[in-house]
C-alpha positions as CSV (number, residue, x, y, z in Angstrom):
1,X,39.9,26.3,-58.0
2,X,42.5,28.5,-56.5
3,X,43.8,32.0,-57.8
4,X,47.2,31.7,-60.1
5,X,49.9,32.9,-58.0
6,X,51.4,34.5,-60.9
7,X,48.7,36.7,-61.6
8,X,49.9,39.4,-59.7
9,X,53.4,39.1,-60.9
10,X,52.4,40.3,-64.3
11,X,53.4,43.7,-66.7
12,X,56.2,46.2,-66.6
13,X,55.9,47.6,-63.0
14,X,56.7,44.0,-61.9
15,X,59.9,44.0,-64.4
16,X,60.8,47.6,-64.4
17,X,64.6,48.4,-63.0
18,X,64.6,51.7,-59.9
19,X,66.3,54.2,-61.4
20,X,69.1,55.8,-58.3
21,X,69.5,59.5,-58.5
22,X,72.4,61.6,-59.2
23,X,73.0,62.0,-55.5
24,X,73.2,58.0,-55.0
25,X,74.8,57.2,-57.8
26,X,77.6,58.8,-60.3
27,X,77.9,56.2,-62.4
28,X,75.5,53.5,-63.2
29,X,75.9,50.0,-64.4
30,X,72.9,49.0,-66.8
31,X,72.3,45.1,-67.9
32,X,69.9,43.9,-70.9
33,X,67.8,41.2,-69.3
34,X,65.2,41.1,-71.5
35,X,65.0,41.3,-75.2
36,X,64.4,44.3,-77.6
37,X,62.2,41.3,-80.5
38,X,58.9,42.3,-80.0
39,X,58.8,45.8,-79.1
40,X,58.7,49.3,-80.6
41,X,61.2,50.3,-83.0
42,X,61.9,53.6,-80.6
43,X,62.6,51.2,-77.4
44,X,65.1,49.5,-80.1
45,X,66.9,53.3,-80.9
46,X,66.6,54.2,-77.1
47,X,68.8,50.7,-76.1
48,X,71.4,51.2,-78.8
49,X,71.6,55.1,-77.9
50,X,72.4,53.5,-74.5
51,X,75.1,51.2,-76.2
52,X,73.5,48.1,-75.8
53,X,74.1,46.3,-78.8
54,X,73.4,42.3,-77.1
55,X,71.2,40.7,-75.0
56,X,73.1,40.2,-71.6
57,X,75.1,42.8,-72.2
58,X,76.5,45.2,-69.4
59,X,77.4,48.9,-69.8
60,X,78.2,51.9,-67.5
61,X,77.1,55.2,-67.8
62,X,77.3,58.2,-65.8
63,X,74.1,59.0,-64.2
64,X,72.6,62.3,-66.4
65,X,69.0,63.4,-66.3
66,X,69.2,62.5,-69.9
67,X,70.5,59.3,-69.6
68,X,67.7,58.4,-66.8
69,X,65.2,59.4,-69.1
70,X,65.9,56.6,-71.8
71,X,66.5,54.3,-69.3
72,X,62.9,55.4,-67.6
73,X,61.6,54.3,-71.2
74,X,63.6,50.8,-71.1
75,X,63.0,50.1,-67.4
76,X,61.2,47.0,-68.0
77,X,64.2,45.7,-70.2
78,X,67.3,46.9,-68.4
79,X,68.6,46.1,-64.6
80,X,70.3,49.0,-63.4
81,X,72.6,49.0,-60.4
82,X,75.5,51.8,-59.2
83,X,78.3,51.0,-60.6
84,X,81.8,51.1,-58.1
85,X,83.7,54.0,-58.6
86,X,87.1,53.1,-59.8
């Protein structure tokens, strides 16, 4: 029998988000893509501290060394992308 192809596809390095600096990003655009049912009730306070109150749900923040440190503890929950400066 072969190997499963999705064993190395496996944990939260596969799912976790890259977090850009400050210097590449001033604002950031972070998206729930996985759910919060299931996991510690700190991860829960961490993503509504971050105001994400829904699965799916898309919010920007401005890119703070405090504000990458919660999403550091989300990253396998949240897709973060720099958001356009408007």
């Amino acid at each position: 029998m072969g190997r499963n192809p999705v064993v190395g596809r496996q944990g939260p390095m596969y799912h976790a988000a890259t977090i850009p600096g400050e210097a590449q990003a001033g604002t950031l655009a972070v998206k729930q893509i996985r759910s919060e049912i299931g996991h510690p009730e700190t991860m829960r306070r961490t993503l509504r501290a971050l105001g994400l109150r829904h699965h799916q749900q898309t919010v920007r923040l401005t890119n703070t060394a405090s504000i990458r440190g919660m999403l550091f503890k989300v990253r396998h929950l949240v897709e973060v992308t720099p958001a356009e400066e408007s």
